[in-house]
Structures are given as structure tokens and as C-alpha cells.
N, C-alpha and C positions, 0 to 999 in steps of 0.2 A: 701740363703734359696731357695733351687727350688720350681717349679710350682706346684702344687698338680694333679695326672694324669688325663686326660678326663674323664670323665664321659659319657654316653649317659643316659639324661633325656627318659624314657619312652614314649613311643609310643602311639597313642589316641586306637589304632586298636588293640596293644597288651595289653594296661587295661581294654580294655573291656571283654579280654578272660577271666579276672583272678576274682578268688574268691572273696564275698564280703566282705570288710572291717566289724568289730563288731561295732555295735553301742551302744550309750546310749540308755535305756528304760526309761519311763514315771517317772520309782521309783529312777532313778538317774538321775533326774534334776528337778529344785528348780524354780518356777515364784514368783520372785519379783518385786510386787506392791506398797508398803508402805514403810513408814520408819520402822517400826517395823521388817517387813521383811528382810532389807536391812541391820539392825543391825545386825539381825541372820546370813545372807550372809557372812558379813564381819568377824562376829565371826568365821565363818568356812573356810573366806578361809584367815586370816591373818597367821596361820600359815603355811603355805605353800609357799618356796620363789618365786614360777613360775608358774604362767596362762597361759593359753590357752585362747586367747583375741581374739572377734570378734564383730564387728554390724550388726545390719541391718536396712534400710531405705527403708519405701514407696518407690517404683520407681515414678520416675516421666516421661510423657508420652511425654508433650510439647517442643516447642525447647528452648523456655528461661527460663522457668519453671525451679524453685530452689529447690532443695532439705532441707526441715527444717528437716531431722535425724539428726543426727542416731535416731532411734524409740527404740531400744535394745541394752543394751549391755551385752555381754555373757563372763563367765568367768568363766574357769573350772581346774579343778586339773584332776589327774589321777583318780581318784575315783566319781567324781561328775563336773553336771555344773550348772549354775545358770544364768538365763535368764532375765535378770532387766529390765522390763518395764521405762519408762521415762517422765510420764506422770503426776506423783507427783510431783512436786518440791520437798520432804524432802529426795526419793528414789533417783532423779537427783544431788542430794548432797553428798548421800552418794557415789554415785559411782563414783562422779569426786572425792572424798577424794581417794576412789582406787586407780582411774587412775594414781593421780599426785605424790600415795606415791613410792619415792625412793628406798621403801625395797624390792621391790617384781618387777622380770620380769614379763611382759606381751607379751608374744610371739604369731606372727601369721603370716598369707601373707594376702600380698597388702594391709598394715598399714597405705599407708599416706596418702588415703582417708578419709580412718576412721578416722585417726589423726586430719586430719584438721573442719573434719563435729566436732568432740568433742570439736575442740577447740572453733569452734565459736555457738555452741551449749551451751557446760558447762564453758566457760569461763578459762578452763584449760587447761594447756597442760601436754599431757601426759605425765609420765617418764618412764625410763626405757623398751619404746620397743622394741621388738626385731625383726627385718624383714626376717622369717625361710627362703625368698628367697635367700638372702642376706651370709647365715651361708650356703646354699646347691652350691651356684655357688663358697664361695672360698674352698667346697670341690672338688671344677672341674665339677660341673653338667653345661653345657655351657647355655642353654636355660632355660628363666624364668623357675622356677616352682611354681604352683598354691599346692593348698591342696592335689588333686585328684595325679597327677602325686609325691607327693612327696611319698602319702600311699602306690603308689605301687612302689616305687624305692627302700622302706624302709622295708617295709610292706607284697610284693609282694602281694598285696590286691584293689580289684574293691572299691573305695570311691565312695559311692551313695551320688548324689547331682538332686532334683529335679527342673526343671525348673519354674516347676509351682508355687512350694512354696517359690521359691527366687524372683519370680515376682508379690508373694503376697503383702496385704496390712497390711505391720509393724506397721501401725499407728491405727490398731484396739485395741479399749480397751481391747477386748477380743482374744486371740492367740488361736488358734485352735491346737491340740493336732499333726497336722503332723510340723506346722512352729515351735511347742516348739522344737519337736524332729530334725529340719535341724536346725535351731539355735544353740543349744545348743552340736550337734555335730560336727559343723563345730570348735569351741571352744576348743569340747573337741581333735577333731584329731590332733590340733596345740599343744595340752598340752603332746600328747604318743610322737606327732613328735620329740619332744623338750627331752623328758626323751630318744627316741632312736637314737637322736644324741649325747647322752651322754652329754648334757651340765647343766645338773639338781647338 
């Protein structure tokens, strides 16, 4: 079986040129606080075999200083995403039942941070993840690919990621309307990526 041909991963200087990526709006994405909530989540996305899986955690500033996130976790189809807060215990139940079920991909990049914060977080470990970096180098893309570089190699599209709101603080009870909207589409670009690599 040969090699699959080179790729060149996109350039930092040439995705800056290019259009910007579409995003999720306010009316399509879901904050889940409660178990109640979390039922309803679950109800809408059990049928669907493939997420778009992502966290987020408090940064931490210190040098020994531990991270207790993930604070979120996000998980979206093509059509929607949904933002779980972690702060309830019956909501952090419900969404390790996701994580650990077998039926359902949960695709994203740079997983096995997130993997391990979940694991010693919810006591679960995940199944069925899937690492898009992982699925874009055995197509011959040679150099990692993040979210950003995958939108436009796929996409030919600028993925907006702001720095300010990924160095915000996840572990507010309350999420302010710009961290639902980088949360939940970072989620959701993992879940178009996944459908335009044909592997859905």
C-alpha cells in the first residue's frame, strides 16, 4: 500500500488572508447547568453517531499550580452545540455517561489533554475518541494540525479564535455570551471537519 502524497499544511500568513470561517449564533447553542438540562442534551444528541468534542479550563497562572477542569464540556452535531457546565454533580454525570458511551464518536484536536483532565476529573474514561490531527497527517498533511489550520485546508476559510476569551475564566458560574460562542464553536468546527472528511 503506498504513502498517501504530501500535503502542505497551511500557512499562518496565508490564513490570515482568507475569509472568515461561519459560525454558530446565540440560537444555535444550548448552556447546560442542571440535570434536567442535561437530559434534554442527551436526548438531542443520542441520535446522532458523531461530536464534535471539546473543553475548556480556568488557565492556571502559577508554576505548580494544578488545573481542576475541565470547567466545560462542548459537544455538537452539525446543526447545533451544547456547552455543559460542570458544576452540578448530576450535569457532571450526565456527561461522563456521554463521554464513556461506546456508541457515539467524539472527534476533536489535541484530545489527550482533555482526555486525561476528564479522566481524573469525572472518573471516566473516554471512548471512542477520535484525534482529527491524527486522521489529517495519514492523509499526508506533515505538520500537526490545530482547528484553525485544518478550517482552511478544508474549508479555504479564516477560523476566528480569540485569545482573550480562551484565557478567560471557565470556572465562572456564569459564561458570558462571547466564551458560549468560542466554546461551542470550537466543537462545532470539529464536528463540519469530521462530516468533510467524509468519515460521518
Amino acid at each position: 500500500m503506498s504513502a498517501p502524497p504530501r500535503r502542505e499544511s497551511p500557512a499562518k500568513e496565508d490564513i490570515a488572508l482568507l475569509e472568515p470561517f461561519e459560525r454558530l449564533g446565540l440560537d444555535r447553542i444550548t448552556l447546560v447547568r442542571s440535570a434536567a438540562e442535561a437530559r434534554e442534551a442527551c436526548a438531542a444528541l443520542v441520535d446522532h453517531p458523531a461530536w464534535g468534542f471539546d473543553t475548556e479550563s480556568r488557565p492556571t497562572f502559577q508554576k505548580h499550580e494544578v488545573s481542576d477542569g475541565p470547567h466545560t464540556v462542548q459537544l455538537a452535531t452539525r446543526q447545533h452545540a451544547w456547552v455543559f457546565q460542570l458544576h452540578d454533580p448530576d450535569c457532571r454525570e450526565q456527561v461522563a455517561g456521554l463521554l464513556a458511551s461506546n456508541h457515539h464518536v467524539k472527534a476533536g484536536f489535541g484530545l489527550g489533554d482533555d482526555t486525561r483532565r476528564i479522566v481524573a476529573k469525572l472518573a471516566i474514561e473516554p471512548a471512542c475518541v477520535l484525534e482529527l490531527n491524527a486522521v489529517l497527517r495519514a492523509l499526508g498533511y506533515r505538520k500537526d494540525m490545530g482547528v484553525k489550520a485544518a478550517v482552511a485546508a478544508l474549508f479555504e476559510r479564516r477560523f476566528i479564535k480569540s485569545k482573550k476569551v480562551a484565557t478567560s475564566n471557565w470556572a465562572n458560574a456564569h459564561l458570558n455570551e462571547a466564551q458560549l460562542i468560542y466554546a461551542a464553536n470550537d466543537a462545532w468546527a470539529a464536528a463540519r471537519i469530521y462530516e468533510a472528511l467524509g468519515l460521518d
